[in-house]
C-alpha positions as protocol buffer text, in pm:
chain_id: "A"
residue {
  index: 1
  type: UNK
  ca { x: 2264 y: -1302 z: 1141 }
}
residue {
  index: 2
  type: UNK
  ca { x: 2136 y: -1368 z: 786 }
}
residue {
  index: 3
  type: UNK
  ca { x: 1751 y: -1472 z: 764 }
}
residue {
  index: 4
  type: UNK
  ca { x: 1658 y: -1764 z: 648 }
}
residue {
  index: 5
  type: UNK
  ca { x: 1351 y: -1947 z: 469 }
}
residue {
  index: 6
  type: UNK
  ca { x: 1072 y: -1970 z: 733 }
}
residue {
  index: 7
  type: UNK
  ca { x: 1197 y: -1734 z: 990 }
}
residue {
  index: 8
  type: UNK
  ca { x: 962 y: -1537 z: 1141 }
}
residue {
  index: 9
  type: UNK
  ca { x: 981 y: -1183 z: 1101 }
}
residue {
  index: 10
  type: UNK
  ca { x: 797 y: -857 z: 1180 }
}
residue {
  index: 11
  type: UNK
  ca { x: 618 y: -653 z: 831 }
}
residue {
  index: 12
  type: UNK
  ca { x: 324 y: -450 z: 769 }
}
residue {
  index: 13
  type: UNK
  ca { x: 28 y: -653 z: 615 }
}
residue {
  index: 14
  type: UNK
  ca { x: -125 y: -527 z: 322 }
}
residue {
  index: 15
  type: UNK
  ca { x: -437 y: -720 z: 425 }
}
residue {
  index: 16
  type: UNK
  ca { x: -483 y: -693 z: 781 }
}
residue {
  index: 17
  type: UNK
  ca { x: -337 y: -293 z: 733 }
}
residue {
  index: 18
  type: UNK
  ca { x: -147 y: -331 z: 1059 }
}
residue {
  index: 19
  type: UNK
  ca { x: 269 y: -476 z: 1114 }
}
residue {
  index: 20
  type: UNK
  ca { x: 232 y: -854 z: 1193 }
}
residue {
  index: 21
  type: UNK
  ca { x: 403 y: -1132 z: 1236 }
}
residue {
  index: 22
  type: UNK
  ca { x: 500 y: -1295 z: 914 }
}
residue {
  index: 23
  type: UNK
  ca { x: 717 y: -1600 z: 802 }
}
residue {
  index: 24
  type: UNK
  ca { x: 989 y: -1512 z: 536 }
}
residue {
  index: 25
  type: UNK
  ca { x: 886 y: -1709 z: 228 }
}
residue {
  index: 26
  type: UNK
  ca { x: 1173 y: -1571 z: -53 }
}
residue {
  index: 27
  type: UNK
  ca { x: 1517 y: -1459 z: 15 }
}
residue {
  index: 28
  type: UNK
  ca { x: 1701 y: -1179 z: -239 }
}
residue {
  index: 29
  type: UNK
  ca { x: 2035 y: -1079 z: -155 }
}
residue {
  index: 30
  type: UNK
  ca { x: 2019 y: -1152 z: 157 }
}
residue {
  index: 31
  type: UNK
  ca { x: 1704 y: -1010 z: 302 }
}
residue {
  index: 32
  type: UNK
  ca { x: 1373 y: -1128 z: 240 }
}
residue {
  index: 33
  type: UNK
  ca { x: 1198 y: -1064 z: -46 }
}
residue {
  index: 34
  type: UNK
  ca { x: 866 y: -1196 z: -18 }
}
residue {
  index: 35
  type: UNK
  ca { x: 645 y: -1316 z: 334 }
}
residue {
  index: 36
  type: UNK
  ca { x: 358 y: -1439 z: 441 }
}
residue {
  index: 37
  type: UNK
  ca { x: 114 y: -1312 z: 721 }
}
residue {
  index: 38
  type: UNK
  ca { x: 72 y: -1590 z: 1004 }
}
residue {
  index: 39
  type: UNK
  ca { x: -265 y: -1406 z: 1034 }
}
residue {
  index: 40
  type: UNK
  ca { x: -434 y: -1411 z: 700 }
}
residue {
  index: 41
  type: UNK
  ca { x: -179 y: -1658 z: 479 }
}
residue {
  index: 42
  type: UNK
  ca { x: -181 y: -1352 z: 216 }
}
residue {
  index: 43
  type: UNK
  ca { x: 177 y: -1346 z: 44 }
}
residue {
  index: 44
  type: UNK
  ca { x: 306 y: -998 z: -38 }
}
residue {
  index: 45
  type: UNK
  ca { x: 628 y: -825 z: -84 }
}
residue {
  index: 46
  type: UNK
  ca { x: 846 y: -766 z: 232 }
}
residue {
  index: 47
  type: UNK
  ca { x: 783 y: -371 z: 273 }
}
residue {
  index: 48
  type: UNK
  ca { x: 1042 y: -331 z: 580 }
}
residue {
  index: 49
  type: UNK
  ca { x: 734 y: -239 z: 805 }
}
residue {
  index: 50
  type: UNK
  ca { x: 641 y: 51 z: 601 }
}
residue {
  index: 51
  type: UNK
  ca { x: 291 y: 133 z: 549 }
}
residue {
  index: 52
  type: UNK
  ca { x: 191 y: 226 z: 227 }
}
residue {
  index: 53
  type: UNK
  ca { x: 147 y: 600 z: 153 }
}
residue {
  index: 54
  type: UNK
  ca { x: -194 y: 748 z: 153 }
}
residue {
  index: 55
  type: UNK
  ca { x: -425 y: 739 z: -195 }
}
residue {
  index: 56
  type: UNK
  ca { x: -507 y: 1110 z: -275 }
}
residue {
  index: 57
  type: UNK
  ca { x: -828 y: 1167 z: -334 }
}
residue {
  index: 58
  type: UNK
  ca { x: -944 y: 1149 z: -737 }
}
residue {
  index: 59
  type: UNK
  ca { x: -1047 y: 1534 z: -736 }
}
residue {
  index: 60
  type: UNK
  ca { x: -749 y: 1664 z: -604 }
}
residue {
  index: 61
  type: UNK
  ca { x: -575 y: 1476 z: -880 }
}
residue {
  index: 62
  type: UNK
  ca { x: -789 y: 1588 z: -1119 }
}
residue {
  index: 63
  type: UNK
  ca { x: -748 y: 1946 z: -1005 }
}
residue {
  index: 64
  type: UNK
  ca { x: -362 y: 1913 z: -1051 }
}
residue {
  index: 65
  type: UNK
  ca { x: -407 y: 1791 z: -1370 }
}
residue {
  index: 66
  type: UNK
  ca { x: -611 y: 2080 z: -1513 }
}
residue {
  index: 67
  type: UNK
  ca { x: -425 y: 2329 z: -1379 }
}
residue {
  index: 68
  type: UNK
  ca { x: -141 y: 2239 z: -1570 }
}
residue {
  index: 69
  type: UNK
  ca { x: -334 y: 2212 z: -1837 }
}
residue {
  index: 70
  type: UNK
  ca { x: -377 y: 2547 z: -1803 }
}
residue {
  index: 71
  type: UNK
  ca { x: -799 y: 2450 z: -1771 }
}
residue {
  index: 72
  type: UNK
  ca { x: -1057 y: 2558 z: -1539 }
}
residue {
  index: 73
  type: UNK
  ca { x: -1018 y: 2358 z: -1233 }
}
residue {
  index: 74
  type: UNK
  ca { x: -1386 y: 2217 z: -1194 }
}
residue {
  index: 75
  type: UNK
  ca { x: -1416 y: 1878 z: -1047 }
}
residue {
  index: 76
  type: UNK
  ca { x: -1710 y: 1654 z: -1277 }
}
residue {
  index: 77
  type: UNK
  ca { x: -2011 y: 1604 z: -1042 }
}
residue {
  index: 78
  type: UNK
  ca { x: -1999 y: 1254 z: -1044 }
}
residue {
  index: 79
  type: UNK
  ca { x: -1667 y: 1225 z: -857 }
}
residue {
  index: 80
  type: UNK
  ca { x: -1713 y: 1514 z: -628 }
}
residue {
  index: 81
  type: UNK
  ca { x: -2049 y: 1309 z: -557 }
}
residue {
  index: 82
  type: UNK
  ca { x: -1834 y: 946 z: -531 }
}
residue {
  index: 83
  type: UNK
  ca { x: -1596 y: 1121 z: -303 }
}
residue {
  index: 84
  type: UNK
  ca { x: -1884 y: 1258 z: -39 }
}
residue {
  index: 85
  type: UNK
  ca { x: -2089 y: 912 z: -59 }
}
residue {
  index: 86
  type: UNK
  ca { x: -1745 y: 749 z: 16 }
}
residue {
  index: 87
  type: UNK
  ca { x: -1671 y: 980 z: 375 }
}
């Protein structure tokens, strides 16, 4: 059964961080394309229930980076300090 405008519908909310119930607010081919959380009101995206992936952490990146760069792979103080205040 197609959906239709203002059917609810199960996603993952980027605000609440957790799948709730949302009502379908944009349809694209189809499917919906964007929804709104009944819990919040925040519009977003339809993500099929998918959680986002997880942010790396800025040294890591910057670790990558240099080493191919072919550079020592040193992490600056300030963000190996950001990234201990922020555990």
């Amino acid at each position: 059964m197609p959906v239709r405008l203002g059917d609810d519908i199960d996603d993952y909310c980027v605000k609440c961080k957790r799948v709730m119930n949302h009502l379908v607010v944009s349809i694209l081919n189809d499917g919906p394309a964007k929804v709104r959380c009944k819990t919040c009101y925040s519009d977003h995206d339809f993500r099929f229930e998918q959680a986002p992936p997880p942010k790396e952490k800025k040294a890591t990146l910057i670790k990558q980076v240099l080493a191919s760069a072919g550079l020592p792979t040193d992490v600056p103080a300030d963000v190996a300090a950001e990234e201990k205040a922020a555990d």
